[in-house]
C-alpha positions as CSV (number, residue, x, y, z in Angstrom):
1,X,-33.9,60.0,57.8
2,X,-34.5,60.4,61.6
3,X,-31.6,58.2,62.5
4,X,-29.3,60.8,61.6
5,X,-28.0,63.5,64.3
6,X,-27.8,66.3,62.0
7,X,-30.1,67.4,58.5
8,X,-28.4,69.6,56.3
9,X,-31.3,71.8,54.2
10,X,-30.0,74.2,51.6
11,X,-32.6,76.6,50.6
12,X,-33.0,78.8,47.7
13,X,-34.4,82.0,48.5
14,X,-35.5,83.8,45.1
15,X,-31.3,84.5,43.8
16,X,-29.9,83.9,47.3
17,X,-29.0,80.3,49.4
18,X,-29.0,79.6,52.8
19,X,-28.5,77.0,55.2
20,X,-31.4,75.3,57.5
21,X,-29.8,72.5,60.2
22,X,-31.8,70.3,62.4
23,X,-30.2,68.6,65.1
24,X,-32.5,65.7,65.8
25,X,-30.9,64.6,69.2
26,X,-32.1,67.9,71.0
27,X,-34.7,69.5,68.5
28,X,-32.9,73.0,67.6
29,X,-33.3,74.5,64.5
30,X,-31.0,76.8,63.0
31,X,-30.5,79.3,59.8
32,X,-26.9,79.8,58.3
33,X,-26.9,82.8,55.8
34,X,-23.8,84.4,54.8
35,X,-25.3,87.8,54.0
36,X,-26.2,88.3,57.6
37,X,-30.1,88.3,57.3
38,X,-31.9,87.8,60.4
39,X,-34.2,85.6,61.7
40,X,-35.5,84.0,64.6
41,X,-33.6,81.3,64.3
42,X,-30.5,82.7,63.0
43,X,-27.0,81.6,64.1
44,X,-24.8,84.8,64.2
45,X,-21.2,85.2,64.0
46,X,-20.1,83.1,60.9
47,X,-18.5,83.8,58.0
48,X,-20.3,86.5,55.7
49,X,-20.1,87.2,52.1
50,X,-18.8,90.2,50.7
51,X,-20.3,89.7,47.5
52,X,-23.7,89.0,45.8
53,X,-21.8,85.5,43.9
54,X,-20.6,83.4,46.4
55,X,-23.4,82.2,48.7
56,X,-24.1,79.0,47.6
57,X,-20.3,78.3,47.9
58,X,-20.7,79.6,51.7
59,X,-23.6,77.3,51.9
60,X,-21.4,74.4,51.0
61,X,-18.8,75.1,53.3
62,X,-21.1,75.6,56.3
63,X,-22.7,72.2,55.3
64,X,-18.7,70.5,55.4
65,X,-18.0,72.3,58.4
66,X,-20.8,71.4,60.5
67,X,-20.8,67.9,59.2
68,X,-17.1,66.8,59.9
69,X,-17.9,69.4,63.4
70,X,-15.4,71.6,62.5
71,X,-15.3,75.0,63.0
72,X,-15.6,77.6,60.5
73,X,-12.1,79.2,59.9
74,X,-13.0,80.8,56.3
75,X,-13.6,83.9,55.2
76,X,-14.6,85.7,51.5
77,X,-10.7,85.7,50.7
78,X,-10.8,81.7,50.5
79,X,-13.8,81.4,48.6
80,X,-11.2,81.0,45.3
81,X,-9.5,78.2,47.3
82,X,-13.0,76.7,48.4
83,X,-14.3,76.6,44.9
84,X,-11.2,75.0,43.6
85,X,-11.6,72.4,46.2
86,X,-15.1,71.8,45.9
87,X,-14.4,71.2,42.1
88,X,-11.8,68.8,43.3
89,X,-14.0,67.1,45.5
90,X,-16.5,66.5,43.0
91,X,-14.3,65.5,40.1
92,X,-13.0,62.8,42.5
93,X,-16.0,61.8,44.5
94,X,-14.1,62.4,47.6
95,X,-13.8,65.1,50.5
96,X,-10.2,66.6,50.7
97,X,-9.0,68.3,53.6
């Protein structure tokens, strides 16, 4: 587990999820949530939810983005696209573009 660069911890918060990294190499921690809640070791300015269904969908597409280091170029109006490709994914045991 410590060999890797980068953890990837979904958490369930009550009816919401949200994203916990740790980058091993230089000991950050960071919180991803796409309703904007704050907290001390929140990371601002990334895609947000604009409705009370799609954050574990965020969740999953922070956790592709961050894990192929890309950057995150989505917003709510793709979430139809993401979910179809997530499906995708999963059917075929693969990551698509």
């Amino acid at each position: 587990l410590f060999k890797k660069s980068l953890l990837l911890i979904p958490i369930h918060l009550e009816v919401h999820w949200s994203l916990i990294t740790v980058t091993l190499s230089n000991r950050i921690i960071s919180f991803y949530d796409s309703q904007g809640i704050h907290f001390k070791f929140c990371v601002e300015c990334i895609p947000q939810q604009k409705n009370d269904s799609d954050c574990g969908v965020f969740v999953l597409q922070y956790c592709k983005c961050l894990a192929l280091e890309q950057p995150f170029q989505f917003s709510q109006e793709d979430m139809p696209r993401v979910r179809k490709r997530i499906y995708k994914e999963l059917c075929e045991c693969r990551l698509m573009d």
